[in-house]
Structures are given as structure tokens and as C-alpha cells.
N, CA and C of each residue as an Amber inpcrd file, in Angstrom:
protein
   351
  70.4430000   0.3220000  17.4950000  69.5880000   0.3130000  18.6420000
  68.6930000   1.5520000  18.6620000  69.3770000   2.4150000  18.2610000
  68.3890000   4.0470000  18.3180000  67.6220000   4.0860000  17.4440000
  67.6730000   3.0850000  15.8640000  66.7230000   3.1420000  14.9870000
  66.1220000   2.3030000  15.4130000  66.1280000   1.0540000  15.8530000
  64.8190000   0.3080000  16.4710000  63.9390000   1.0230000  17.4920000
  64.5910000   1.6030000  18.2440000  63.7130000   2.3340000  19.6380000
  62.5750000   2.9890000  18.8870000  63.4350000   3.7630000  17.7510000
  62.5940000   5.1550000  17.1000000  61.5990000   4.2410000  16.1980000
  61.8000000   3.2820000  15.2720000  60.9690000   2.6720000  15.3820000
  59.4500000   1.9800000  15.6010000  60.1580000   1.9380000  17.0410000
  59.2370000   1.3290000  17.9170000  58.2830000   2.1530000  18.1590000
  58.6610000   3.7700000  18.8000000  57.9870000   4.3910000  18.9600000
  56.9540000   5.0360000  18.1190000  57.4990000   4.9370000  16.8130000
  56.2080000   5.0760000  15.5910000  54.8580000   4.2770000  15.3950000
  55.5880000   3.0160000  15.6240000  54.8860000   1.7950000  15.2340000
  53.7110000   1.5360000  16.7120000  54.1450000   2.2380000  17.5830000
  53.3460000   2.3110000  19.1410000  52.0990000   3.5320000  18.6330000
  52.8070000   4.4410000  18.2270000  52.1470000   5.8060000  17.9670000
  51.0810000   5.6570000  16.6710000  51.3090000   5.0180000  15.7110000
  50.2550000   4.3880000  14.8900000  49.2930000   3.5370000  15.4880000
  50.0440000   2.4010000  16.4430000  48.8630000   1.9500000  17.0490000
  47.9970000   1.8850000  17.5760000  48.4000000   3.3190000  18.6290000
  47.3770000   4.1570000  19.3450000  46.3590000   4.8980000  18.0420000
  47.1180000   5.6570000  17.2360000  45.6520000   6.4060000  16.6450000
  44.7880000   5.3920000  15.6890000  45.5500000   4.1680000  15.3970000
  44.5000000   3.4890000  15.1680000  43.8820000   3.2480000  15.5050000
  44.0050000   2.6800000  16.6270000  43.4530000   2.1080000  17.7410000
  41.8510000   3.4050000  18.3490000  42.2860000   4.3720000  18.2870000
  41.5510000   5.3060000  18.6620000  40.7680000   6.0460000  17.6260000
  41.1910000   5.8750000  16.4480000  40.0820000   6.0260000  15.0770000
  39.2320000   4.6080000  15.1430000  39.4790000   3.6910000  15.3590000
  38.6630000   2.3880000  15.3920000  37.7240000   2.6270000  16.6060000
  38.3560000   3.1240000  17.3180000  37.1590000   3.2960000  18.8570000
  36.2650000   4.4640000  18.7620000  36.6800000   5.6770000  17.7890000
  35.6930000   6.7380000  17.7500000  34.5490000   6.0940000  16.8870000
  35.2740000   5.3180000  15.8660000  34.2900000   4.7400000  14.2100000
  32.8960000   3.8560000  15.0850000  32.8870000   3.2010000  16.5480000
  31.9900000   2.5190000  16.8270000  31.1830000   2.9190000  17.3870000
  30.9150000   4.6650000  18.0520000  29.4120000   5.2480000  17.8860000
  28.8200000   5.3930000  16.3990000  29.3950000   5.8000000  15.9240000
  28.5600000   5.9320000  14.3430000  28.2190000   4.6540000  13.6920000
  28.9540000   3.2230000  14.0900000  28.5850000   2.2700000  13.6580000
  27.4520000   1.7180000  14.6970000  27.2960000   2.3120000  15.7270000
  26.3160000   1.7660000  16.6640000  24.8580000   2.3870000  16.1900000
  25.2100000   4.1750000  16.4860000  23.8570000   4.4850000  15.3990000
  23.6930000   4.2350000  14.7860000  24.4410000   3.6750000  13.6230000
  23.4020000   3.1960000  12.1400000  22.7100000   1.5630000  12.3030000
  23.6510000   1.1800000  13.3050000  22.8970000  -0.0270000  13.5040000
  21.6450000   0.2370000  14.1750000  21.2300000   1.4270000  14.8360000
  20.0980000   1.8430000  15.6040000  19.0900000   2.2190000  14.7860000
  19.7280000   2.9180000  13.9870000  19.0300000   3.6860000  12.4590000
  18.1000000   2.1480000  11.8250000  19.0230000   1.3580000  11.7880000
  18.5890000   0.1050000  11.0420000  17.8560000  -0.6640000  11.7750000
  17.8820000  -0.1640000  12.8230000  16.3810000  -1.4210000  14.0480000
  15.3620000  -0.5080000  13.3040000  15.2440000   0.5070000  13.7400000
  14.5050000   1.6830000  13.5900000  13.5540000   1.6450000  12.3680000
  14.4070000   1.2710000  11.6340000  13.6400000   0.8930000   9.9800000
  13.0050000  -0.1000000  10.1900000  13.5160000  -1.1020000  10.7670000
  13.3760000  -2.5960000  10.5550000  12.2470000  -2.3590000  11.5450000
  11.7160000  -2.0520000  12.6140000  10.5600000  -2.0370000  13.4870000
   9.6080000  -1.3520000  12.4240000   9.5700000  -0.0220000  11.9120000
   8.9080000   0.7550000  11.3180000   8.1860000  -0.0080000   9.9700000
   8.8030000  -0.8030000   9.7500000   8.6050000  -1.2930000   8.3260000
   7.7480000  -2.3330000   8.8220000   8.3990000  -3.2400000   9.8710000
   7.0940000  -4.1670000  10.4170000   6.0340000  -3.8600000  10.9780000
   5.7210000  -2.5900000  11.5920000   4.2650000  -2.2840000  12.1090000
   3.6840000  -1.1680000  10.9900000   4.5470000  -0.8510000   9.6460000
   3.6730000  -0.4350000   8.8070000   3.2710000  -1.5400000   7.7300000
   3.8780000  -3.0010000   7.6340000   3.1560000  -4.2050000   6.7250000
   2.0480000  -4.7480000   8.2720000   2.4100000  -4.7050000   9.3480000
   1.2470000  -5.2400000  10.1110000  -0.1720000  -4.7290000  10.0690000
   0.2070000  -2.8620000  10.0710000  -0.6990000  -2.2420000   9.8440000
  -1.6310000  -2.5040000   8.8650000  -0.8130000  -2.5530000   7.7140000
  -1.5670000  -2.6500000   6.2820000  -2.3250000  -4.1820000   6.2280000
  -1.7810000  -4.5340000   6.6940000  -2.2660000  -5.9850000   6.5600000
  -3.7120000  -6.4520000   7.6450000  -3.4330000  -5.4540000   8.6610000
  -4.8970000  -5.5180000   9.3330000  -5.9490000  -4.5520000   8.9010000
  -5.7910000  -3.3680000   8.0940000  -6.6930000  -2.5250000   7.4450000
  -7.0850000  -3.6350000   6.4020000  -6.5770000  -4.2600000   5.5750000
  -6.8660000  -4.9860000   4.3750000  -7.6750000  -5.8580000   4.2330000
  -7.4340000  -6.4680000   5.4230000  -8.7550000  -7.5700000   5.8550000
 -10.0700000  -6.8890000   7.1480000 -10.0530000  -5.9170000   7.1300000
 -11.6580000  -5.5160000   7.6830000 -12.4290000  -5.0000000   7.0920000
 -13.4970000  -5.1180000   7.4470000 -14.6500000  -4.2190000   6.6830000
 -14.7290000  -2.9790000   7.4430000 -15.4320000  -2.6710000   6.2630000
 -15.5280000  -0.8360000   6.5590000 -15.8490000   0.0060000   7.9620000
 -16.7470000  -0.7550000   8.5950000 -17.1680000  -1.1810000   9.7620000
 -16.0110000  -0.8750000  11.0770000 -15.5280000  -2.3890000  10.4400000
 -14.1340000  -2.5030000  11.1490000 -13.1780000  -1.3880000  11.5470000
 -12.9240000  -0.9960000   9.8210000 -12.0940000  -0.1470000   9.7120000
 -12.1170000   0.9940000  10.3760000 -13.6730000   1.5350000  10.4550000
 -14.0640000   2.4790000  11.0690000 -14.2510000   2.8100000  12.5190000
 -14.3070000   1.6010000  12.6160000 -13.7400000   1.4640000  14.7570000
 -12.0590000   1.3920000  15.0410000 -11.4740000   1.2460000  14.0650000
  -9.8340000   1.0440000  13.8270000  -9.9980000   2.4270000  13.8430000
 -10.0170000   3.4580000  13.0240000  -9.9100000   4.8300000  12.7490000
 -10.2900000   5.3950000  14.3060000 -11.1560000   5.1750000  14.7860000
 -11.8840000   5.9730000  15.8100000 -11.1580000   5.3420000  17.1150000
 -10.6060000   4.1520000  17.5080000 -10.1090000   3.8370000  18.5420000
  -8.4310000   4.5670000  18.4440000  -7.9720000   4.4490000  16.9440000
  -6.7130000   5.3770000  16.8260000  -6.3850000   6.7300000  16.9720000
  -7.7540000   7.3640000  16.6940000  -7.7260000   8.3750000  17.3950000
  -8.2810000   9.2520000  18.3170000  -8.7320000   8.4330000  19.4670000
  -8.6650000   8.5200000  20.9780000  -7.4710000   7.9850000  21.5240000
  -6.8710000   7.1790000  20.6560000  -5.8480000   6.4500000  21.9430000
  -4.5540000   7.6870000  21.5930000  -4.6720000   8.7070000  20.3510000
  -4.0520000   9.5950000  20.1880000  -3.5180000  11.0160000  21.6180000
  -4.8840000  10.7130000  21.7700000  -4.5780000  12.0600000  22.8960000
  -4.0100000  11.3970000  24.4460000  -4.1400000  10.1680000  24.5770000
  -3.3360000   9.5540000  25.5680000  -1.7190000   9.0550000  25.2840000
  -1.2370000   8.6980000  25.7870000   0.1700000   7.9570000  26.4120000
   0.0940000   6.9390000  25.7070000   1.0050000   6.2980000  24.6830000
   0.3510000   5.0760000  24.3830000   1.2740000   4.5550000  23.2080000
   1.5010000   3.2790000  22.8070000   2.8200000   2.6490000  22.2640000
   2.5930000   3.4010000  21.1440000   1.3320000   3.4410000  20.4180000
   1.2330000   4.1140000  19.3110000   2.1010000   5.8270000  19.3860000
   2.0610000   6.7300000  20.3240000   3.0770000   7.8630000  20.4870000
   3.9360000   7.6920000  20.3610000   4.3740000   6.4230000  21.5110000
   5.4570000   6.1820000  20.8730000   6.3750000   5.8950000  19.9870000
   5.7150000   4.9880000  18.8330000   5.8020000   5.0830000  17.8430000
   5.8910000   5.9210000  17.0000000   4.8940000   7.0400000  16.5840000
   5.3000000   8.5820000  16.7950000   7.0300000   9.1870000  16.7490000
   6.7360000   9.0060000  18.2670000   8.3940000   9.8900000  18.7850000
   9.2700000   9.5110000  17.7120000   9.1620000   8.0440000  17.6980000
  10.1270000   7.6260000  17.0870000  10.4290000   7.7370000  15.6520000
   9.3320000   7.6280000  14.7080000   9.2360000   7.8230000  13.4220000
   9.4970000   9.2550000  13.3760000   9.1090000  10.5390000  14.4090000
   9.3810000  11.9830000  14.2920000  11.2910000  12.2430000  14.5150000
  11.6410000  11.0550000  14.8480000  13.1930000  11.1240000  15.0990000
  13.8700000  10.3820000  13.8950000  13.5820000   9.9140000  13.3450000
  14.0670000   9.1140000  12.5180000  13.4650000   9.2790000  11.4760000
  13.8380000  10.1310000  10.1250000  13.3840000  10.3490000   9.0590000
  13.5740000   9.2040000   7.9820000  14.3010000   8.4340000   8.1470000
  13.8600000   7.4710000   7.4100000  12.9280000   6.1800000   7.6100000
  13.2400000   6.2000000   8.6460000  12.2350000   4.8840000   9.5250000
  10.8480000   5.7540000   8.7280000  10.7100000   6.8840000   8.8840000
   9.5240000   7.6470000   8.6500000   8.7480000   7.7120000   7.1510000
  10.1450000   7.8120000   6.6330000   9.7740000   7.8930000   4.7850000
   9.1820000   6.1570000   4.5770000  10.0870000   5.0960000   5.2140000
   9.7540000   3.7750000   4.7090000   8.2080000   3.4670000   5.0840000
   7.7530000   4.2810000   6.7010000   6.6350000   3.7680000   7.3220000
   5.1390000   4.5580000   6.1920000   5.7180000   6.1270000   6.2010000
   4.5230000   6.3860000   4.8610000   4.4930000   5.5010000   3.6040000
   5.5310000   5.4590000   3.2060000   5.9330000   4.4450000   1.8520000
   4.8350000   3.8090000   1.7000000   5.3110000   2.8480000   2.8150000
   4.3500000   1.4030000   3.0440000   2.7610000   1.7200000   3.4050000
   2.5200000   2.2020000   4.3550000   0.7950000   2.4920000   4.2520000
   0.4430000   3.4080000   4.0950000   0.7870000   4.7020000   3.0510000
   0.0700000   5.2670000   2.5660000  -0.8440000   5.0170000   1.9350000
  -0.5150000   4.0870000   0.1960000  -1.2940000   3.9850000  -0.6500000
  -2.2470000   3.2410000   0.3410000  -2.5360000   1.7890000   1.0770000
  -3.2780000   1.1130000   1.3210000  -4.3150000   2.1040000   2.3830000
  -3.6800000   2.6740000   3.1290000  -4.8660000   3.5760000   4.0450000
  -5.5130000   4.4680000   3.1190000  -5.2130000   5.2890000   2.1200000
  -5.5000000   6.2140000   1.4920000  -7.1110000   5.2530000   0.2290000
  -7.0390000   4.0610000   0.0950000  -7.6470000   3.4750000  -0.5340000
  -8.4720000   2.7700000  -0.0920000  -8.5500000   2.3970000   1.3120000
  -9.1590000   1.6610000   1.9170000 -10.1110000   3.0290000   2.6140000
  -9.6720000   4.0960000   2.8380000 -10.3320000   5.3390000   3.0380000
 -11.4910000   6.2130000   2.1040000 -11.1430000   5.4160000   0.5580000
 -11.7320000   5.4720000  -0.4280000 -12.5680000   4.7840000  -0.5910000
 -11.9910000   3.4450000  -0.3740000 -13.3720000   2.2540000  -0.8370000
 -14.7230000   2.2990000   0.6480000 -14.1360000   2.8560000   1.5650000
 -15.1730000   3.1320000   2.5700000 -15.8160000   4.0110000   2.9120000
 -15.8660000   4.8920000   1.9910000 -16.4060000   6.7610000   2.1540000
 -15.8170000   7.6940000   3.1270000 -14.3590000   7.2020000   3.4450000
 -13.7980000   8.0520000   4.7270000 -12.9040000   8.9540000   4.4740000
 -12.8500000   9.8230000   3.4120000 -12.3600000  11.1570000   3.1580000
 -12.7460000  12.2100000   3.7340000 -11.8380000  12.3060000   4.2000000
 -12.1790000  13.8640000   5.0010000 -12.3940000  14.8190000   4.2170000
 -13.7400000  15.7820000   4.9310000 -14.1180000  16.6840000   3.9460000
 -15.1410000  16.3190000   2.9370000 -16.1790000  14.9550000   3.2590000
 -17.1580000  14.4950000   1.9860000 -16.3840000  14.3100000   0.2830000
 -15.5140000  14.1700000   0.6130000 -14.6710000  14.2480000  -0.9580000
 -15.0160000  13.0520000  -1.5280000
């Protein structure tokens, strides 16, 4: 009877710290699932992006450039966007990834290097 009790009480006492390593493990599994929206948004408004630079003309592009940055110095989803890519370094690496080369070329094929370059 005294070895079952004792037992018992192990088999209680494991269950708790399992129990309580399983419950600490689900903030860190919650952030990375956050981590992973994070990407997953970033990655879609940097192929949306690219994909609406790609199809305008220079024109276009050039009222795209100039409305992006006025709407810069205001409040605006685009900051927000921002915040967020400035918090999240990878969301950040995937979002340059993705439209660097295409802005950087489409900046080219339209004479919009900064600096007359």
C-alpha cells in the first residue's frame, strides 16, 4: 500500500511538470505561429506589390512612387506595415527578398535613380 501511494505520488508529480512544460511550450508555439502570419502577410503584399509595379508604365509608376511617399509622412496601413516588418526581421528579409530586384529595375528601366545615376 505505501509503494502504491508513493507511486502515485510520482506519477501525479510528473504529471504536473508535464503538464506545465506543455503549458509554458504554448507561448513560444503561439509566437512562431505569429512569426509565420507575419511572413505569410509580408510575402503577400511584397508579390502584390511587385506585381502592380510590373504592369505600369513609367508614368504610373511614377505617381505610385510619389503617392508612397506622401502617404509616408502620414498614419497609414503602409506604416503600418513598416512597424511591422521593423519588428519582425524576417517577415523583413523575405519582404526585401521579394521586391527588391523588381523595384530596383523597374527604377532603372524608368530613369528613377536617385542621384541622376
Amino acid at each position: 500500500m505505501v509503494l502504491f501511494s508513493y507511486a502515485m505520488r510520482i506519477a501525479a508529480a510528473a504529471a504536473i511538470a508535464s503538464g506545465t512544460l506543455a503549458i509554458s511550450a504554448i507561448p513560444g508555439s503561439a509566437q512562431t505561429a505569429r512569426q509565420q502570419m507575419a511572413d505569410q502577410v509580408a510575402t503577400k503584399a511584397a508579390n502584390s506589390f511587385v506585381s502592380k509595379i510590373n504592369g505600369e508604365s513609367c508614368s504610373d509608376f511614377a505617381n505610385t512612387m510619389a503617392q508612397t511617399k506622401q502617404k509616408s509622412g502620414s498614419s497609414s496601413s503602409s506604416s503600418g506595415m513598416s512597424a511591422k516588418l521593423k519588428a519582425n526581421p524576417q517577415a523583413r528579409a523575405d519582404f526585401v527578398n521579394i521586391v527588391g530586384g523588381p523595384l530596383l529595375n523597374k527604377m532603372i528601366d524608368c530613369n528613377m535613380m536617385p542621384g541622376g545615376m
